[in-house]
C-alpha positions in Angstrom: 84.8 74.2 144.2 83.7 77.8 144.3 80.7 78.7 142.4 82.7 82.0 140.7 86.8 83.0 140.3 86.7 85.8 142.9 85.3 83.1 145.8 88.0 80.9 144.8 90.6 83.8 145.8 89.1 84.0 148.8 89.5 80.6 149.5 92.8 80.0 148.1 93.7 83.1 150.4 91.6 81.4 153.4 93.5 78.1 152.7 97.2 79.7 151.9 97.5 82.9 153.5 101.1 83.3 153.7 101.9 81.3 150.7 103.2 83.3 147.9 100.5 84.0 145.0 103.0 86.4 142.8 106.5 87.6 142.0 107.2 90.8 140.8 110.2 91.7 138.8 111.5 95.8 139.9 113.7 97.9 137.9 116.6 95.9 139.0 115.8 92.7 137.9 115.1 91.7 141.7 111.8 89.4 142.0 109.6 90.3 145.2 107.0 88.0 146.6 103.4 88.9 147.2 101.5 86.7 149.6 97.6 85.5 148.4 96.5 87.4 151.8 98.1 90.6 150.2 96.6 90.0 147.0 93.6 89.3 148.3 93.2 92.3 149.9 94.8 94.4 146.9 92.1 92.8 144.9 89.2 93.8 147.2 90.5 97.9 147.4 90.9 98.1 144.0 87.4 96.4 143.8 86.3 99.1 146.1 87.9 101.7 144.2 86.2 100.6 140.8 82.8 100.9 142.9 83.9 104.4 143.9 84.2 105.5 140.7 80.6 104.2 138.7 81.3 100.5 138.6 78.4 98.4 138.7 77.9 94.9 138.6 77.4 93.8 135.0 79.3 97.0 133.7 82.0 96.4 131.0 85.2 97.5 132.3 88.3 97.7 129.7 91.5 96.0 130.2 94.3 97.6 128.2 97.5 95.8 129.0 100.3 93.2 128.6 100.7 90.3 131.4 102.2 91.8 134.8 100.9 91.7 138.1 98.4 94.7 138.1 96.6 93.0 135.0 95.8 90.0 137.7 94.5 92.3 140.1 92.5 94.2 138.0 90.8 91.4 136.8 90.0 89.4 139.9 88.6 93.0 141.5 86.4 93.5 137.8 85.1 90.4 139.0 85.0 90.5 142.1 82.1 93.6 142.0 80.3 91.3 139.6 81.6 93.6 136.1 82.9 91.9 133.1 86.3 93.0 131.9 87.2 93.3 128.2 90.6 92.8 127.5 92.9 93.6 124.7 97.1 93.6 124.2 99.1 96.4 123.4 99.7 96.0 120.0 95.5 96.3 119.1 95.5 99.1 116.4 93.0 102.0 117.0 90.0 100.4 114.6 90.2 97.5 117.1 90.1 99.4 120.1 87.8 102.3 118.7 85.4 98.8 118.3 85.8 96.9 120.9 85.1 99.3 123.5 82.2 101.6 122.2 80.4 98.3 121.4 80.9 97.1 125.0 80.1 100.8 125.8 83.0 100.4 128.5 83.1 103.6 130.7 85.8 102.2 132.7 89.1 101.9 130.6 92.1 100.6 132.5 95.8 100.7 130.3 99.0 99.6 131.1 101.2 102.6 130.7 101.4 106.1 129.1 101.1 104.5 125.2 98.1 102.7 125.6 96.5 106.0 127.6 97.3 107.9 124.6 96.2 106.0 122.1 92.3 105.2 124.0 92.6 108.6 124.3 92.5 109.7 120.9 90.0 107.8 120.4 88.0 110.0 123.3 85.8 111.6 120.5 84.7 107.8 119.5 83.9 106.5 122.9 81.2 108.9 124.3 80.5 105.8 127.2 83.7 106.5 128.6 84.4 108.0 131.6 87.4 107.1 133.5 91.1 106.3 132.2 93.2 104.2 134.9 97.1 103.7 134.1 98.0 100.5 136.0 101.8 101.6 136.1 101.5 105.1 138.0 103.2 107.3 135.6 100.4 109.1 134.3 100.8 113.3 135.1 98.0 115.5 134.7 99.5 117.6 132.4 98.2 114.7 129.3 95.4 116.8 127.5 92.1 114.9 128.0 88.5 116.0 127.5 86.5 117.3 130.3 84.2 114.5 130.4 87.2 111.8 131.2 88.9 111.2 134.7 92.4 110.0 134.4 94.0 108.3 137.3 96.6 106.0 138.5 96.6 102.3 139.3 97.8 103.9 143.5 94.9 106.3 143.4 92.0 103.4 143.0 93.9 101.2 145.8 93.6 104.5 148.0 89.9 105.5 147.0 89.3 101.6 147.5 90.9 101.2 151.2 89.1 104.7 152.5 85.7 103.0 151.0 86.2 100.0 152.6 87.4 101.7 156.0 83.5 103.2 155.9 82.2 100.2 154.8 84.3 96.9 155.7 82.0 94.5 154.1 81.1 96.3 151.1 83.2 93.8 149.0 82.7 90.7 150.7 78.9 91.0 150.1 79.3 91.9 146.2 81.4 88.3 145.9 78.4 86.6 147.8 76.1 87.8 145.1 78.8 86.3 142.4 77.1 83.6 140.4 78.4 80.3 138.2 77.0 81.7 134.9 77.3 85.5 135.0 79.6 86.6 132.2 83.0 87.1 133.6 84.7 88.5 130.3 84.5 89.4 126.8 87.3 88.6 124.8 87.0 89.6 121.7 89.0 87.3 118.7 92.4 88.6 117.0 91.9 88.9 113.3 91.8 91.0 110.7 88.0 90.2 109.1 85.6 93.2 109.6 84.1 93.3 112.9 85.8 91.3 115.8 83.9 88.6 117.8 83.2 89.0 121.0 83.2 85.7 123.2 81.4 86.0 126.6 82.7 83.7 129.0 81.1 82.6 132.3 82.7 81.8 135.8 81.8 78.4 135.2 83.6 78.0 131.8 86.5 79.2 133.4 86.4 77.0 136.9 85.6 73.6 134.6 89.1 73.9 133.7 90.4 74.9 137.2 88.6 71.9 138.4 89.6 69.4 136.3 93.0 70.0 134.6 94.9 68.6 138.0 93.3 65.5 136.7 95.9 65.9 133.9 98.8 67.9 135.6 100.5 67.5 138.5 100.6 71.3 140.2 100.2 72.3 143.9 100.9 75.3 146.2 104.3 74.9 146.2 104.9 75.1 142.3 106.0 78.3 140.4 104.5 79.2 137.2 106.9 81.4 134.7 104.3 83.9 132.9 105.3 84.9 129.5 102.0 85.1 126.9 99.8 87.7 126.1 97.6 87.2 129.3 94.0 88.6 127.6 94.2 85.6 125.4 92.3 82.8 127.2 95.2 80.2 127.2 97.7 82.1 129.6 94.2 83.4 131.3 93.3 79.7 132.0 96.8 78.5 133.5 96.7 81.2 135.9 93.1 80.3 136.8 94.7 77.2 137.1 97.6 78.0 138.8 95.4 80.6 141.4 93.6 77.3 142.0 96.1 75.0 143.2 97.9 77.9 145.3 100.7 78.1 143.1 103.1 81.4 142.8 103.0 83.4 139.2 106.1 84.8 138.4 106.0 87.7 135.1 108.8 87.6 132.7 108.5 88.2 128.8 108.8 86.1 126.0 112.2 87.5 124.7 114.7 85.1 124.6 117.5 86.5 126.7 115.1 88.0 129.4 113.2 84.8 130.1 116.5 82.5 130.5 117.9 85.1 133.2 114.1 84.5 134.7 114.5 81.0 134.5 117.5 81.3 137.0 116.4 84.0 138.8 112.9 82.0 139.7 113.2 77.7 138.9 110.0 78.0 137.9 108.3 74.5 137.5 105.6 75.1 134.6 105.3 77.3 132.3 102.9 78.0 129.6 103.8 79.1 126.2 103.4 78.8 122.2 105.2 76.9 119.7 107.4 79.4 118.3 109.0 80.1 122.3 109.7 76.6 122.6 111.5 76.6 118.9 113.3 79.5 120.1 114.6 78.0 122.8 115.9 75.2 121.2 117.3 77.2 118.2 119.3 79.5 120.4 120.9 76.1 122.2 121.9 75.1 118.8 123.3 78.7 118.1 125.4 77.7 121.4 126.7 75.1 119.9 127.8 76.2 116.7 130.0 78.1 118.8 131.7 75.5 120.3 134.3 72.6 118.8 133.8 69.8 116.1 134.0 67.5 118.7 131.2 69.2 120.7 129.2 69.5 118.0 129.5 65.9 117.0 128.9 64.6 120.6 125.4 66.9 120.5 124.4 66.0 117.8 125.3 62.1 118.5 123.2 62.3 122.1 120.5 64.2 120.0 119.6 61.3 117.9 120.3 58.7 120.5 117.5 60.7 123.2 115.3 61.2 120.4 115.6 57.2 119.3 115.3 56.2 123.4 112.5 58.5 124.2 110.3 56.7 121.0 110.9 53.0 122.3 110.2 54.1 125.5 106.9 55.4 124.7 106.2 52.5 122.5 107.1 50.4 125.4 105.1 52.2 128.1 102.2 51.9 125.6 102.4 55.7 124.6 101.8 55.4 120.9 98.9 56.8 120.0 96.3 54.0 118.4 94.4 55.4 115.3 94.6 51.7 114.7 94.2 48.7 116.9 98.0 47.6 117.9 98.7 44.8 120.3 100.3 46.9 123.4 102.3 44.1 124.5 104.1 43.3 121.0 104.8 47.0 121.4 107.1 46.1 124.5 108.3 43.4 123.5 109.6 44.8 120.3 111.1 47.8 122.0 112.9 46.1 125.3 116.0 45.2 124.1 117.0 48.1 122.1 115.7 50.3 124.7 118.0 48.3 127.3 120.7 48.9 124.7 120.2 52.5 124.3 119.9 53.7 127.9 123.4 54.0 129.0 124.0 56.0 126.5 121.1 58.0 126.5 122.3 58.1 130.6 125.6 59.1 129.6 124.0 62.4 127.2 121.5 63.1 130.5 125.0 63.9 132.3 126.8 65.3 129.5 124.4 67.5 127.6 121.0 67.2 128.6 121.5 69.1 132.2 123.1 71.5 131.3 120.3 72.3 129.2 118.0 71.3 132.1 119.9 73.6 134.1 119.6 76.6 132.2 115.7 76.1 132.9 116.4 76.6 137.0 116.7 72.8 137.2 112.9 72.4 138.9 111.3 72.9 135.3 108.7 69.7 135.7 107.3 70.3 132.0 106.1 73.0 129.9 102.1 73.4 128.2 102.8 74.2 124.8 99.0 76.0 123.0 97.8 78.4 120.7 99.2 76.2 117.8 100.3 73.2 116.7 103.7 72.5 118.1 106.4 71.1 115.5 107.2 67.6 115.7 111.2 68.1 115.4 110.8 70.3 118.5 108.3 68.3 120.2 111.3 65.2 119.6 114.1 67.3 120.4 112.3 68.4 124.1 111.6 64.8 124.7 115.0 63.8 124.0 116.5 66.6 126.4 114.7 64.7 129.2 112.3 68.4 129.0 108.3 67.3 129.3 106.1 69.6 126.6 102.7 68.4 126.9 100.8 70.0 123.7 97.0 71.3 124.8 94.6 72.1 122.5 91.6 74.5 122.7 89.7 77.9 121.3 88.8 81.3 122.4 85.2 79.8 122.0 85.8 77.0 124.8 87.7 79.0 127.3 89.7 77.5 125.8 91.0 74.0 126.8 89.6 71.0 124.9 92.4 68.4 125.6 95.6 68.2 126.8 98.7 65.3 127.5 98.6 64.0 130.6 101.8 64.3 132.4 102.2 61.1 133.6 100.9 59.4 130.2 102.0 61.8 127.3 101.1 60.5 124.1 103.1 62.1 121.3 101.3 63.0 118.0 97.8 64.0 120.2 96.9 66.8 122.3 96.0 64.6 124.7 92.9 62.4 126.2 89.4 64.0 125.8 89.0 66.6 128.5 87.2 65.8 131.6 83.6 66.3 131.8 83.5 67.2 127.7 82.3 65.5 124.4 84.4 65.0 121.4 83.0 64.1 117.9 84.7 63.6 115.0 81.7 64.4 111.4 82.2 63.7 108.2 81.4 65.8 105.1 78.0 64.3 105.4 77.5 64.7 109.2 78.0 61.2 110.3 80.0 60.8 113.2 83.2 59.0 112.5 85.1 56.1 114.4 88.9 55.9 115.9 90.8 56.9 113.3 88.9 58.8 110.8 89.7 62.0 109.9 86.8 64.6 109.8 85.9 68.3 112.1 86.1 68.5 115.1 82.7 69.4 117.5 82.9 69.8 120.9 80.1 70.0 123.9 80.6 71.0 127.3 80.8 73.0 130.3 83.6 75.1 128.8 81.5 76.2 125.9 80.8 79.6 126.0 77.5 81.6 125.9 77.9 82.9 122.7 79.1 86.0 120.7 78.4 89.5 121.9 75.2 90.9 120.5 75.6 88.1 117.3 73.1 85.7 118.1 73.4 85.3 114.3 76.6 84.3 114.6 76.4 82.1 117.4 73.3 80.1 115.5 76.5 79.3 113.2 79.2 77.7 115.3 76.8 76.1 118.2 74.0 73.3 117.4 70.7 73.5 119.0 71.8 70.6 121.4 75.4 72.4 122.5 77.8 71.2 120.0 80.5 73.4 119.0 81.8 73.1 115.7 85.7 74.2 115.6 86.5 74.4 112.2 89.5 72.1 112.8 90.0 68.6 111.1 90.8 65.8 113.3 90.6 62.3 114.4 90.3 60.5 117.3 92.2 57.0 118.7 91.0 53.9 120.5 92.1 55.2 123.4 90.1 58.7 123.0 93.1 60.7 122.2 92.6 63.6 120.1 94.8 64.6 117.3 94.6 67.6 115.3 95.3 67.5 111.3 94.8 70.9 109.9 91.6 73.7 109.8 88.5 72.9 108.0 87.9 77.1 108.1 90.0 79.3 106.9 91.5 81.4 110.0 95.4 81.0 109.9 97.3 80.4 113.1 101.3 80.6 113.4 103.6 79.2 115.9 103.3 82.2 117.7 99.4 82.0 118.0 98.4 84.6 116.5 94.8 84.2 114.8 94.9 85.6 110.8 92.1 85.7 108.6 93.4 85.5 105.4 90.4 86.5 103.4 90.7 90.2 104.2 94.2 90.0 102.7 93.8 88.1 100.2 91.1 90.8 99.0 93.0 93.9 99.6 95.8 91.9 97.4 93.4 91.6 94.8 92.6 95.1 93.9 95.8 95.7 92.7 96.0 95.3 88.9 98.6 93.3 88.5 96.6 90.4 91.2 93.9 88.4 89.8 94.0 85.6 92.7 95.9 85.6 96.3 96.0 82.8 98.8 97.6 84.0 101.8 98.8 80.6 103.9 100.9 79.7 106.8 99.4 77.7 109.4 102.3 76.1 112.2 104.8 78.5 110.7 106.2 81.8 111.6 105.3 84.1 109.3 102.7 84.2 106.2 103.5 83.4 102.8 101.0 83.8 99.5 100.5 82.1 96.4 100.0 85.1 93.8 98.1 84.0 89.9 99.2 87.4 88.4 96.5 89.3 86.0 98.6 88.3 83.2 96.8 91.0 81.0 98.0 93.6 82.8 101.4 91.8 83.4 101.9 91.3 79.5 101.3 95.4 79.6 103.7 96.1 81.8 106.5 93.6 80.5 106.4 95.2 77.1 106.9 99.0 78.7 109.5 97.9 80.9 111.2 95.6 77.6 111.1 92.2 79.9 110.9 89.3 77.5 110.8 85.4 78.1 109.9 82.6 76.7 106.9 81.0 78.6 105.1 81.9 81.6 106.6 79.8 83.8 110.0 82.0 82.6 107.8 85.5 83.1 107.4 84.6 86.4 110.6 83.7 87.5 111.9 87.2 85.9 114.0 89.3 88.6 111.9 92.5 87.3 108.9 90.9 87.4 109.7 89.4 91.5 110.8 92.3 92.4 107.8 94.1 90.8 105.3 92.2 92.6 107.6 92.2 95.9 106.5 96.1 95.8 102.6 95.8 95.2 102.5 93.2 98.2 104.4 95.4 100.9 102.6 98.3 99.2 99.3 96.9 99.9 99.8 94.7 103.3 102.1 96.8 105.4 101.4 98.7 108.9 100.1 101.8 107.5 97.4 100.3 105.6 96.3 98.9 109.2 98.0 95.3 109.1 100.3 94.3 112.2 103.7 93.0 111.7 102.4 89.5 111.9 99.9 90.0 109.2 102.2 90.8 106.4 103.3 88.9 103.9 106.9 87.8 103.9 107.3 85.4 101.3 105.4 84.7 97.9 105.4 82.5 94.8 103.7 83.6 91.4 101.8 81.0 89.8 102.3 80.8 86.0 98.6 79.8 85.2 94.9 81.1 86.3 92.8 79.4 88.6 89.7 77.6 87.0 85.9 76.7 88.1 85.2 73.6 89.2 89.3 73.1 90.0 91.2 75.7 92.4 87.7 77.9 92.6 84.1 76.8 93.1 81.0 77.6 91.3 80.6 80.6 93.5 84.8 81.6 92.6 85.8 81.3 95.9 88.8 79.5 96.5 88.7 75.7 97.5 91.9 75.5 100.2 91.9 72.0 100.4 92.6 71.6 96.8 95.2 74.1 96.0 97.1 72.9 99.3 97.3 69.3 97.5 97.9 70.8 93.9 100.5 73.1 94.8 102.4 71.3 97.7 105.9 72.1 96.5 105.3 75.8 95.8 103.7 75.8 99.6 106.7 74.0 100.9 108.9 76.1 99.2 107.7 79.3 101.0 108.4 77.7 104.3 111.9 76.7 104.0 
């Protein structure tokens, strides 16, 4: 395997030339193919071109941008001259941008399109490093006001600086990948949250090529597969399957993760993997049901029937195959024994919903879909039944930012629901107790990791990096989890507090729950909603200043528990939250809060809060699991 990601290109395009490495949607809607020779040598001008301009090995280079093809190239040529790219989405606010790049002192700055230039723009005054402004889709006219001391140009332009460079100088680039190394830094990626300063991961070329080596132990892919490309591609999971993709010689094809616009993709390109969160994959399945609706009774019943008779076959299948996960020891061959006969009863009929039903459903997928990696969350069990009934292959991964960032995922040929899969190749898994023993099969307790996949450490935090990494490698994740007999992993919930929906988007809730509490009428917030799609809060009103406010506004009632339910009082505290969490206090859309219960009683030392008053999760998820649940239905 290649020692860095820019040698692999080169191989890949040594191995594939002709093969197709990308598909490119146009204006129409029309996807064109890109051979890995053309992107190879796309990848080395623009490479050139970054050199033309001040890049320098080791130099932090911006990445601006959504996924699309120019993001790809942009950072295999970053790498390629031995930089390190810093990549952000669109929807970063100003504070995380103004940040992120004067504290990589990035001098390079490349954005997708005319937003994102204005926005690093304003922040010119903030960013005395930079230098050069690069619009990856050519629309950028000099008429934008810009200060003297910043270059903008377009995405074409570097290609053409790069190709006259390397018409001088042919081998310019090919000796700058020969000096690439396994452990030089090939990005910073800098966590999504909302607590104070960001984090800054470095990740080396050999965190990254771990991964590339090793997940076709788990997957079936090759060069002539098609990968659909819908996620935020500067986080690390859609980075990875690319890597992974790129490694195997398999095409990437760019869509978007809106519902409409992916399906016509689907048809347009019969993609055969596809990487995405939770929440797309409950989409999809909740607009097939919105399908339905719209259809007769009879329909409807015959759905629903094959539904339950799918999801039934598909669980004595895996119990007869030996797919049920073991957190106990279970004697494999009872298992089939138990389940032959009523899986031999159940398969013509779950035959007869495969032709019915289930491919049309297949179909609208391009009808090549071989399965789909489902990350950045945990994915529902009703929609992780309702796939595998379908006859549609999710296989649930499981990773962080901090390892680059698998750390297990289902094997396709040996998916074992309720896990994320078998212990990745080549890494460690320990399961510690409170008291940091190391737990058997079975017993619940956090998660620490160790291996090649690990990364480095945070951006100038040292401090922070002491936290999370042991002296002898191990990476403590901050999830809760256990392992099986068969070295499974399963994931049971977060031992820190960062909140992750089913979109995978990383929330810290503490900022929140702080801004909450300086209003007057707040006296304790806990901001929740991990696996779901949106946030919700539990709110213990300053009753003080509540009992002040009843008696101006003449609201009466009998207990607390009535005060609290009061319309007036709701819709009271409904203002002060989207007062104080909304977008123009700095909050994305994802961060607000969209549903809230007000508790009718304080919390108290030594229960809900510790010694210190800080809130004790674990305990007011148990105490108050109705007023959770109720949030979330």
């Amino acid at each position: 395997m290649s020692m860095t990601i820019p040698q692999l290109v080169q191989n890949i395009a040594h191995q594939y030339p002709d093969n197709t490495a990308q598909l490119v949607k146009d204006d129409a809607g029309v996807f064109h193919p890109r051979s890995w020779q053309e992107l190879r040598i796309t990848v080395d001008r623009f490479a050139a071109g970054l050199q033309t301009i001040g890049a320098t090995r080791g130099g932090h280079i911006g990445l601006i941008s959504e996924n699309r093809a120019e993001w790809f190239v942009a950072d295999l040529a970053t790498m390629t001259i031995g930089a390190v790219d810093v990549p952000r989405g669109n929807d970063a606010t100003n504070g995380e941008l103004q940040f992120i790049l004067s504290v990589t002192e990035a001098a390079i700055i490349i954005v997708e399109n005319d937003t994102q230039l204005q926005k690093v723009r304003a922040l010119a005054k903030d960013l005395p490093a930079m230098r050069y402004l690069i619009q990856l889709d050519d629309s950028y006219t000099p008429s934008t006001e810009v200060p003297k001391s910043v270059t903008i140009m377009n995405y074409s332009e570097v290609l053409t600086a790069g190709a006259r460079a390397m018409e001088e100088d042919p081998e310019r680039i090919e000796r700058e990948r020969d000096q690439g190394n396994e452990h030089d830094v090939a990005t910073i990626i800098f966590t999504s949250g909302t607590t104070g300063e960001p984090k800054g991961v470095m990740l080396t070329h050999r965190n990254f090529l771990h991964q590339v080596e090793n997940v076709p132990q788990l997957i079936d892919v090759g060069p002539e597969n098609i990968w659909l490309c819908v996620l935020p591609v500067w986080h690390s999971f859609e980075r990875i399957m690319q890597y992974v993709a790129m490694g195997r010689g398999s095409a990437l094809a760019y869509s978007k993760p809106i519902g409409k616009i992916m399906l016509e993709d689907f048809q347009k390109v019969r993609p055969t993997w596809m990487a995405s969160v939770p929440r797309i994959w409950e989409a999809i399945r909740a607009g097939i049901y919105r399908n339905i609706k719209k259809q007769s009774a009879v329909s409807q019943a015959l759905f629903a029937f094959f539904v339950r008779v799918g999801g039934s076959w598909a669980s004595l299948r895996d119990m007869f195959t030996g797919r049920l996960p073991r957190f106990h020891k279970r004697v494999r061959i009872l298992d089939s024994a138990l389940a032959a006969v009523p899986l031999l009863l159940l398969t013509p009929f779950k035959l007869l919903g495969d032709a019915l039903v289930f491919r049309k459903i297949q179909a609208r997928l391009g009808g090549r879909f071989k399965a789909g990696i489902s990350g950045g969350g945990a994915l529902p069990q009703h929609v992780d039944r309702f796939f595998s009934a379908a006859g549609i292959l999710l296989l649930e991964g499981y990773g962080l930012t901090e390892t680059a960032p698998v750390l297990g995922v289902r094997a396709q040929n040996h998916p074992v629901p309720g896990t994320v899969g078998p212990v990745f190749p080549g890494t460690e898994i320990r399961i510690v107790g409170e008291d940091g023993t190391v737990l058997g099969p079975g017993e619940q307790g956090v998660v620490h990791a160790r291996g090649p996949q690990i990364m480095t450490g945070y951006y100038k935090r040292p401090d922070l990096t002491e936290q999370i990494i042991s002296s002898n490698g191990w990476l403590d994740t901050g999830d809760l989890g256990m392992l099986t007999w068969d070295n499974e992993l399963k994931i049971t919930g977060r031992a820190k507090d960062t909140v992750v929906l089913l979109g995978g988007e990383n929330i810290e809730p503490a900022p929140i729950e702080e801004r909450l509490r300086a209003s007057e009428f707040i006296a304790q917030a806990v901001v929740l909603g991990q696996d779901q799609k949106f946030l919700g809060a539990l709110i213990v009103p300053d009753f003080e200043a509540l009992d002040a406010w009843t008696e101006t506004e003449r609201v009466t009632a009998a207990s607390r528990e009535e005060l609290v339910e009061d319309p007036k009082v709701r819709s009271m505290y409904n203002q002060v939250i989207s007062g104080i969490v909304n977008a123009q206090n700095g909050f994305k859309s994802f961060e607000q809060i969209y549903r809230f219960q007000i508790l009718p009683t304080d919390f108290t030392v030594g229960e809900e809060l510790s010694a210190k008053q800080e809130i004790k999760r674990h305990v007011i998820d148990a105490r108050y699991k109705t007023q959770i649940a109720q949030l979330f239905t």
